[in-house]
DOROTI-354110 format. One record per atom (N, C-alpha, C): x, y, z. Coordinates in pm, whole numbers, padded with zeros to 5 digits, always signed. Atoms other than C-alpha are relative to their C-alpha. Layout:
N
XYZ
...
//
This chain:
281
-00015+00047+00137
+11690-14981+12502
+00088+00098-00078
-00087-00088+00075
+11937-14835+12248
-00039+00065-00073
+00123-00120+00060
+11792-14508+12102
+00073-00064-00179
-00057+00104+00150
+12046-14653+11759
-00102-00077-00012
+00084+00138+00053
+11830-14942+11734
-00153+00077-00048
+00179-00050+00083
+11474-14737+11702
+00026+00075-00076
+00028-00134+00050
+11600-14448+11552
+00020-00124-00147
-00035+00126+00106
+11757-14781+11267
-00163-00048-00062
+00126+00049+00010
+11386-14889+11324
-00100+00073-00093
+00063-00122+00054
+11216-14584+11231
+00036+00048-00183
-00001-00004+00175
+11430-14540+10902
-00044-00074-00100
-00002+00055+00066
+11383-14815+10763
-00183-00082-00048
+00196-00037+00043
+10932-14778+10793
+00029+00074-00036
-00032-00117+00109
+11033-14469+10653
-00016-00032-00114
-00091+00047+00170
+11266-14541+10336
-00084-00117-00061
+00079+00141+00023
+11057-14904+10335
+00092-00116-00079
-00096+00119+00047
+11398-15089+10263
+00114+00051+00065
-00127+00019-00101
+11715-15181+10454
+00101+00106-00032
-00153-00058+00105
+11930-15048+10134
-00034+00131+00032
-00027-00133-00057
+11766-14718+10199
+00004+00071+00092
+00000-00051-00125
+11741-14664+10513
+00149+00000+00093
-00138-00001+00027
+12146-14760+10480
+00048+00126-00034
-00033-00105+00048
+12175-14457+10292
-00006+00138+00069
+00033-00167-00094
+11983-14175+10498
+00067-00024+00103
-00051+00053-00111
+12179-14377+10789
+00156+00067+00008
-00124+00043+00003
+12478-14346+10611
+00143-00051+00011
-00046+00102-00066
+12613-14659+10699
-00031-00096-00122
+00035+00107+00102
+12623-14989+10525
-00158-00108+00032
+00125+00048+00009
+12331-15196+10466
+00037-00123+00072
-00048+00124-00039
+12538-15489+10661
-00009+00089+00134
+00034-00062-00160
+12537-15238+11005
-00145+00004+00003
+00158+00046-00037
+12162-15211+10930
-00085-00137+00011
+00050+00116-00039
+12079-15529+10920
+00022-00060+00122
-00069+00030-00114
+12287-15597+11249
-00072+00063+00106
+00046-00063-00112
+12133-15354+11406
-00179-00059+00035
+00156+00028-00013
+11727-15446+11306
+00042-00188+00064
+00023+00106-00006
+11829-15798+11384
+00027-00031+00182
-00052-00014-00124
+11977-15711+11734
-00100+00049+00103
+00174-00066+00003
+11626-15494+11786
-00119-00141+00008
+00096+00079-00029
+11442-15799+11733
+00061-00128+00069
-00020+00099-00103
+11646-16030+11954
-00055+00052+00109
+00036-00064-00173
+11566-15806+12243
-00173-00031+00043
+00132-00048-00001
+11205-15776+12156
-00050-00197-00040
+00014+00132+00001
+11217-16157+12058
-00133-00012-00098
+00087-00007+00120
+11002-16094+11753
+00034+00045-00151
-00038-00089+00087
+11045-16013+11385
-00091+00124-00033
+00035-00116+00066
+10996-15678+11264
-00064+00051-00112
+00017-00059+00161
+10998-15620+10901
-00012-00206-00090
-00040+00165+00100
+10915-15981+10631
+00115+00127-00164
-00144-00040+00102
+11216-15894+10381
-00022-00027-00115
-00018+00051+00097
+11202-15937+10005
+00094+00105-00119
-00076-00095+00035
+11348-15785+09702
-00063+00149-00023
+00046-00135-00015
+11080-15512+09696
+00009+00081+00127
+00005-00055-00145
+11157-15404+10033
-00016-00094+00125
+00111+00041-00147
+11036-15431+10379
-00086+00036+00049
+00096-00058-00024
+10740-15432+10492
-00034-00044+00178
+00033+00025-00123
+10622-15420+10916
-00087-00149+00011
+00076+00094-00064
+10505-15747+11062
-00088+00057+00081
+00117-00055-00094
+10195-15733+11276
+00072+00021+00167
-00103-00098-00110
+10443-15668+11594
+00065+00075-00061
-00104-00144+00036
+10654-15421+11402
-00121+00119-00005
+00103-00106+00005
+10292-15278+11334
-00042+00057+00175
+00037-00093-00165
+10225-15233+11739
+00130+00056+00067
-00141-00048-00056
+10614-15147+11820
-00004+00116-00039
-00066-00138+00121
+10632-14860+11530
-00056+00126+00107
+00029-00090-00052
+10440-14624+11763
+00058-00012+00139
-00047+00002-00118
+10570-14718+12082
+00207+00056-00073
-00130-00066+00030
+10949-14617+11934
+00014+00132-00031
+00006-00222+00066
+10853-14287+11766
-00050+00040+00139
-00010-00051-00145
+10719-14215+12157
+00149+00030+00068
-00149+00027-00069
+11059-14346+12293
+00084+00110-00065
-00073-00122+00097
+11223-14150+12032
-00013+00197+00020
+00012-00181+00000
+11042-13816+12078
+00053+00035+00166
-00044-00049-00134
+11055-13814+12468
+00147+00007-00016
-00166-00014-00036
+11440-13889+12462
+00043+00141-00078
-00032-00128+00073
+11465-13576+12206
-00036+00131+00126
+00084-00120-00070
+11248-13371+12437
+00091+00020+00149
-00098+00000-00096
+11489-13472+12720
+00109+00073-00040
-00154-00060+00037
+11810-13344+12555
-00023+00104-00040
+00017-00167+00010
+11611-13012+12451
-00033+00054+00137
+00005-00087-00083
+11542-12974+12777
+00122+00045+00098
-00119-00027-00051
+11906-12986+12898
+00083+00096-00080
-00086-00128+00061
+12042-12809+12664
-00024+00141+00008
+00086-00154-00006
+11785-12484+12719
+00090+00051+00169
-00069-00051-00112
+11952-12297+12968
-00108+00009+00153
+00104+00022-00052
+11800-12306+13330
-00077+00120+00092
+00114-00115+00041
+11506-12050+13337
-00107-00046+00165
+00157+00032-00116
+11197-12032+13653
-00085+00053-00128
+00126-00003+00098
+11020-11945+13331
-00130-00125+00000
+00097+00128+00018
+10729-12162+13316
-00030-00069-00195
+00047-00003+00119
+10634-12336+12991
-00096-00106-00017
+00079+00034+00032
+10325-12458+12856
-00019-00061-00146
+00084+00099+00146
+10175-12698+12571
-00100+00008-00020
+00147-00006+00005
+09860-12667+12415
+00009-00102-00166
+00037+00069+00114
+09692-12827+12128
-00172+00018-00050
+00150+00017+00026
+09363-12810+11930
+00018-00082-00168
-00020+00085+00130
+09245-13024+11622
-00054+00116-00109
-00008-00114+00077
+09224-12820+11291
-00101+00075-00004
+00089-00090+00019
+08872-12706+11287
+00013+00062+00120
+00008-00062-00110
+08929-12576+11618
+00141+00172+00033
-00145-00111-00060
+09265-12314+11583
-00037+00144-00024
+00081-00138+00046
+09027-12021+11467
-00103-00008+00027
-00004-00107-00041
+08877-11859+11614
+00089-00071+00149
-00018-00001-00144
+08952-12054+11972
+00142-00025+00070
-00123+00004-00086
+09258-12185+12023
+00121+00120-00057
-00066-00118+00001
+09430-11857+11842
-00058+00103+00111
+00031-00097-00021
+09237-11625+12028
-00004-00031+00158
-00090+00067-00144
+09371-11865+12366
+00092+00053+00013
-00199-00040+00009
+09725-11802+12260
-00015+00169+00029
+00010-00188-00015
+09668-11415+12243
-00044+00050+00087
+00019-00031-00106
+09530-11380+12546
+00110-00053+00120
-00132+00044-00076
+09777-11618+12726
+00131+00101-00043
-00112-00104+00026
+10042-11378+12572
-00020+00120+00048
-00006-00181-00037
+09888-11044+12684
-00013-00070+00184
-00006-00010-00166
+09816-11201+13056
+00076-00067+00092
-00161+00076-00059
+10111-11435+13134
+00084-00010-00053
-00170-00073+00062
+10434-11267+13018
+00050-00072+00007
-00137+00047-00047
+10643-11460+13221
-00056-00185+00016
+00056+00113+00054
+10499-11799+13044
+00036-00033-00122
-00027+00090+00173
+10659-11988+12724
-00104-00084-00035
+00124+00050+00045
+10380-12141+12517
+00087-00064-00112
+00014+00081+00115
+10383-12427+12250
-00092-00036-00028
+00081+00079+00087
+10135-12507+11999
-00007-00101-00101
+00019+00081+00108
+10026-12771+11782
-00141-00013-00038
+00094+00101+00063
+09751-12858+11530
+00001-00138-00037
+00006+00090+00057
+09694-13207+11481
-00136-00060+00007
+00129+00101-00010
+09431-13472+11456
-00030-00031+00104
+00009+00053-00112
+09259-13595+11752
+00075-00123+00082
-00034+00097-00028
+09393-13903+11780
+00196+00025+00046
-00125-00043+00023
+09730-13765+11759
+00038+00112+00143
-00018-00055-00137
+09691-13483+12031
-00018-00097+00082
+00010+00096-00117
+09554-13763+12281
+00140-00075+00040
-00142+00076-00020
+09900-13939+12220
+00083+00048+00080
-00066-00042-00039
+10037-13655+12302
+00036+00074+00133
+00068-00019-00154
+09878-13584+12607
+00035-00125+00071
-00022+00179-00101
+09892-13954+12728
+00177+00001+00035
-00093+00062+00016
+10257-13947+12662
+00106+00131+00092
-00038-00137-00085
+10331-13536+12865
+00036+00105-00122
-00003-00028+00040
+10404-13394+12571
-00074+00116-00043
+00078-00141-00017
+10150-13132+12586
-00123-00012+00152
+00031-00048-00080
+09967-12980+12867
-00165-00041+00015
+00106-00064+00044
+09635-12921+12718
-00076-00062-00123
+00056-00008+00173
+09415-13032+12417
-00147+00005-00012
+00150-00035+00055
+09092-12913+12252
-00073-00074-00160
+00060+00109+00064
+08881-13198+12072
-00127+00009-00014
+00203+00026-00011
+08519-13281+11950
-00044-00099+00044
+00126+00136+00010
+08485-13589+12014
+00157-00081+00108
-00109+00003-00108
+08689-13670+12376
+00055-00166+00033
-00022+00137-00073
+08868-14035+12517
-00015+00017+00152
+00018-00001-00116
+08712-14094+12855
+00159-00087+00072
-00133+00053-00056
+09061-14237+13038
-00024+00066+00193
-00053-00029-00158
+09116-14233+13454
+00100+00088+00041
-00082-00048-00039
+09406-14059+13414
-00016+00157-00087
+00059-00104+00102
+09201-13747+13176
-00082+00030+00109
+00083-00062-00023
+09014-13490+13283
-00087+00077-00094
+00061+00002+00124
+08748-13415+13035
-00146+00156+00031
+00116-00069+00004
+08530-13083+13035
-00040+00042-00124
+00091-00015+00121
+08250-13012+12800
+00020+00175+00011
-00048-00167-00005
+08376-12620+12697
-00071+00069-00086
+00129-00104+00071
+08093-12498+12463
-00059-00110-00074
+00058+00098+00073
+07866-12661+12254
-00075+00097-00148
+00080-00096+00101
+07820-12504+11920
-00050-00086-00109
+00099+00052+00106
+07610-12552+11622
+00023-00015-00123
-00016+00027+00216
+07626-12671+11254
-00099-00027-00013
+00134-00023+00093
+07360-12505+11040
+00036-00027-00132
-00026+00042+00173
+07267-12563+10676
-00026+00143-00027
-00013-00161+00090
+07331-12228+10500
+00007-00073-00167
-00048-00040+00180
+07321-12169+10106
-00011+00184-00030
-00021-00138+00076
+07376-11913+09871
-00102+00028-00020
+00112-00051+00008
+07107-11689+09777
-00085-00065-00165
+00059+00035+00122
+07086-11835+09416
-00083-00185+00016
+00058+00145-00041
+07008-12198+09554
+00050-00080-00066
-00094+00050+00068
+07244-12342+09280
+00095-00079+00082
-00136+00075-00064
+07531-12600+09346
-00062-00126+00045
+00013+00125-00062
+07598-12877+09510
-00027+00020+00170
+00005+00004-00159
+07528-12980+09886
+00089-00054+00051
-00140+00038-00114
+07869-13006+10079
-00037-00053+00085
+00021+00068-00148
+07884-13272+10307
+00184-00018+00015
-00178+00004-00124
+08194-13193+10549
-00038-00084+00056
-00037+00118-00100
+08330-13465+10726
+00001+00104+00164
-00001-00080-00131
+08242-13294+11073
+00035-00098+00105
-00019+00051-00085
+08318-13619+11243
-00072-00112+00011
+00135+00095-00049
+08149-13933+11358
-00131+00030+00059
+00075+00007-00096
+07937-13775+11604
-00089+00044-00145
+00074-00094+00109
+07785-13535+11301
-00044-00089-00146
+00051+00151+00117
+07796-13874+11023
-00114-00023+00032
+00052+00090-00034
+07592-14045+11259
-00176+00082-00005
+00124-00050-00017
+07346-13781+11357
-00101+00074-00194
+00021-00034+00116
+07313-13643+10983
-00063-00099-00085
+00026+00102+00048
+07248-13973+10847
-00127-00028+00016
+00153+00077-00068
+06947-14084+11117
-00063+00156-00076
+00051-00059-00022
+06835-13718+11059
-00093+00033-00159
+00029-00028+00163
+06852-13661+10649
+00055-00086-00075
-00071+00116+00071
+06937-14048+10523
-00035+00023-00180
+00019+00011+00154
+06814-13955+10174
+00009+00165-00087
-00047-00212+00041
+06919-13548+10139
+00048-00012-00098
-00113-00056+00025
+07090-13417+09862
+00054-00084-00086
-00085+00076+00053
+07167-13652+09651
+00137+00013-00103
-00131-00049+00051
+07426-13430+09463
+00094+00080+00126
-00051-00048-00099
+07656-13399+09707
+00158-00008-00043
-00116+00012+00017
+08033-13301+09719
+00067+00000+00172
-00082+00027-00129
+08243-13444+10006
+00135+00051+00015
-00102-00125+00008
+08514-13193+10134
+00021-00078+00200
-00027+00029-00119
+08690-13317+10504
+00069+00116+00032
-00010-00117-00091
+08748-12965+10575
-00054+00102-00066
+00079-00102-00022
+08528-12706+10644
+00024+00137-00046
-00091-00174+00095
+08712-12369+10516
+00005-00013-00114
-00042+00016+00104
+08790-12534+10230
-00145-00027-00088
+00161+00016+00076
+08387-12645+10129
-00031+00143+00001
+00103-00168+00050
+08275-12281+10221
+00067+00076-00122
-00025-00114+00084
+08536-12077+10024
-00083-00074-00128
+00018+00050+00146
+08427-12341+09725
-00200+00031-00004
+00166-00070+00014
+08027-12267+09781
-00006+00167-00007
+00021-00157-00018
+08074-11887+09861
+00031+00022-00195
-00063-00019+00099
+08274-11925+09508
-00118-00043-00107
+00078+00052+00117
+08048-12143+09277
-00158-00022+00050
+00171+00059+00004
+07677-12157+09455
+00048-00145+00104
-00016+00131-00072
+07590-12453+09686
-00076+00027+00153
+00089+00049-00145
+07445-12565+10029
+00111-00089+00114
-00034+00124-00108
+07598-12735+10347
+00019+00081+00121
-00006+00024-00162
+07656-12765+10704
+00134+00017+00055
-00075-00104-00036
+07883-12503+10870
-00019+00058+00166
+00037-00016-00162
+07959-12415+11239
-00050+00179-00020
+00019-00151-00024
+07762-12127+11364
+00102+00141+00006
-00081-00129-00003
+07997-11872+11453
+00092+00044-00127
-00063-00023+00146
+08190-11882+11129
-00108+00054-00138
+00076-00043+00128
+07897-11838+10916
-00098+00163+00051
+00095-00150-00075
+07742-11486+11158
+00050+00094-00112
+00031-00145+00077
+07893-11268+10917
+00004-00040-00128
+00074+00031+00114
+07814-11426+10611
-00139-00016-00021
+00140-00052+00024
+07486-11402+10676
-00013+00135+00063
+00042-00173-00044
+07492-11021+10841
+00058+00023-00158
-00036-00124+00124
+07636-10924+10494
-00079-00097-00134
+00098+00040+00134
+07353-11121+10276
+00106-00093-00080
-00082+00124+00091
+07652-11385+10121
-00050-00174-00024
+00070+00124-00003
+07469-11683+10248
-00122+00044+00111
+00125-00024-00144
+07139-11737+10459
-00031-00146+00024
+00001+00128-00088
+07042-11988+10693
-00151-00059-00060
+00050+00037+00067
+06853-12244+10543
-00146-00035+00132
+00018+00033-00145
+06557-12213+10894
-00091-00120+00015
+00058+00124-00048
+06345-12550+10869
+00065-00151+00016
-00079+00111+00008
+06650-12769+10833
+00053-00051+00158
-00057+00074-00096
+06771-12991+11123
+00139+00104+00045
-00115-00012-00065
+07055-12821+11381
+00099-00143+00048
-00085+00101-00038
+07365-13045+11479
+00071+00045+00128
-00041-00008-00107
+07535-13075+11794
+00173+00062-00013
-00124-00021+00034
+07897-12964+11755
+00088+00016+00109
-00046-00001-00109
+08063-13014+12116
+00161+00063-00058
-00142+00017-00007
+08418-12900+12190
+00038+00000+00115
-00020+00002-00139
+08573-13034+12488
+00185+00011+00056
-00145-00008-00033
+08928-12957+12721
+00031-00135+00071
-00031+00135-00060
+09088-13304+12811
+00177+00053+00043
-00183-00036-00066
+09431-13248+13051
-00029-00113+00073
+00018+00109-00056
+09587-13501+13253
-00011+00059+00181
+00076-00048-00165
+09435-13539+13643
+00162-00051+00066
-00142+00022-00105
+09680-13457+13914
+00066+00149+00020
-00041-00151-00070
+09814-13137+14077
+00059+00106-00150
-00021-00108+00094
+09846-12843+13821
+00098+00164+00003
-00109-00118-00081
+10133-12580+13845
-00158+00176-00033
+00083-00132-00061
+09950-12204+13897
-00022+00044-00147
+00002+00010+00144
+10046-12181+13520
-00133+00007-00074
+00122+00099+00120
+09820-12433+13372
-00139+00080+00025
+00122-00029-00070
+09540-12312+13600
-00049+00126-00067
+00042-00185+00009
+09535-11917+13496
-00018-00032-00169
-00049+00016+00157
+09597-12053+13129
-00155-00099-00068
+00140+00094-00022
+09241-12335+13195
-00093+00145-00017
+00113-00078+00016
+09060-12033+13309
+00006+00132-00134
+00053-00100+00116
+09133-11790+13030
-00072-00048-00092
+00080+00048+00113
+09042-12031+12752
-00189-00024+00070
+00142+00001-00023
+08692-12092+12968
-00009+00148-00067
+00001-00164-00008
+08705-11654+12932
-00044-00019-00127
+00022-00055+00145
+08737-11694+12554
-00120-00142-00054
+00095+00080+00052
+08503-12035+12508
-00170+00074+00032
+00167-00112-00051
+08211-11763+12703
+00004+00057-00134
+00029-00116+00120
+08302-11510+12453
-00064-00057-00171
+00079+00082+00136
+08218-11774+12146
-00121-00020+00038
+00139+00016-00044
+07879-11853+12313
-00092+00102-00042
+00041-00096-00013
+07802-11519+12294
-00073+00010-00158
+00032-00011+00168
+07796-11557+11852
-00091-00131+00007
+00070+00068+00076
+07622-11855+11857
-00180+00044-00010
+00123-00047+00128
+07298-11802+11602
-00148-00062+00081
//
């Protein structure tokens, strides 16, 4: 397929109109139309319904749009890899989702750097759903998730299992933070404390609820190892008749022969998922 035609595709969900996606193109809005219309002869569907507020994706432009930004990135990833000069360096991909890049998947990288020199590393934070893509699609090596997609072509190990306690401040003031920890943690929080708290402030990330309780007073549900030295230095204390939560984090790579790399790079992060075990409360 003609990388012109998606990359045409792509601008114009972007910009969310022909005329501008003409512009960032810069080209006329008569080559873009030629081109999206040439795109959906092939595909034998329309794309975008047209009016004067724009365009907006049809329900096939809605299942195409991700299959092109794939097409799109691999073909990029192809021409960076020709252009890189040619190296027996090895190089590696990793990934973890955001609550996960502190302590574990930084303190991955820093060990992969002090014990395989002669190893190039890439990281990314993203969302779960987003690493899996990127895994499904080769784009990374490696990714560290809470909440895993069983797949035939995944290999899925359970790599620690830590805990979210209810801590507060010592004054007992505030509100009760409910972090978005996830479905698994909705579901179980719900059956466990359906009527808790009824002043509650909802925060979908976790760093960002504590600094705001450490700051103004308050209560919520915080992974163990992050909260050990806020309670060794008396800032918060663990609240001890309240319900524990499950807080899995698991390594999903794809199955099928593994260069010597990946392998030494698998077992360190087990090395450093022991060493977190070690803090939990």
């Amino acid at each position: 397929m003609d990388r012109t035609l998606l990359k045409t595709f792509m601008e114009i969900v972007s910009a969310g109109s022909l005329l501008a996606a003409a512009e960032r193109l810069h080209i006329s809005q008569t080559a873009v139309t030629v081109r999206l219309q040439r795109l959906e002869q092939q595909l034998g569907c329309a794309l975008f319904v047209r009016n004067r507020k724009g365009a907006r994706l049809t329900p096939e432009g809605e299942r195409f749009a991700p299959h092109a930004q794939r097409l799109l990135s691999e073909w990029q990833l192809a021409v960076d890899a020709l252009a890189e000069p040619l190296t027996e360096q090895a190089r590696l991909a990793v990934g973890g989702e955001t609550s996960l890049w502190n302590p574990l998947l930084s303190g991955w990288l820093q060990w992969a750097q002090q014990q395989l020199g002669g190893v190039q590393f890439e990281a990314c934070v993203e969302s779960a759903e987003t690493l899996l893509a990127k895994l499904e699609c080769g784009e990374l090596d490696a990714v560290l998730v809470h909440l895993p997609r069983y797949h035939s072509d995944y290999v899925v190990e359970l790599l620690l299992e830590e805990k979210l306690l209810l801590a507060e401040t010592p004054s007992r003031s505030g509100p009760f933070y409910l972090v978005d920890w996830g479905p698994g943690f909705r579901e179980q929080f719900e059956a466990s404390l359906p009527r808790t708290k009824q002043h509650r402030c909802r925060v979908n990330l976790g760093p960002l609820a504590l600094q705001l309780m450490l700051a103004s007073g308050g209560s919520g549900y915080f992974r163990s190892r992050v909260l050990a030295p806020y309670f060794d230095s008396g800032q918060l204390r663990r609240v001890n008749d309240a319900p524990e939560f499950s807080y899995p984090v698991y390594l999903l790579t794809r199955r099928g022969e593994r260069s010597l790399a990946l392998s030494q790079m698998l077992e360190g992060l087990r090395q450093q998922a022991a060493k977190e075990k070690q803090w939990q409360l």
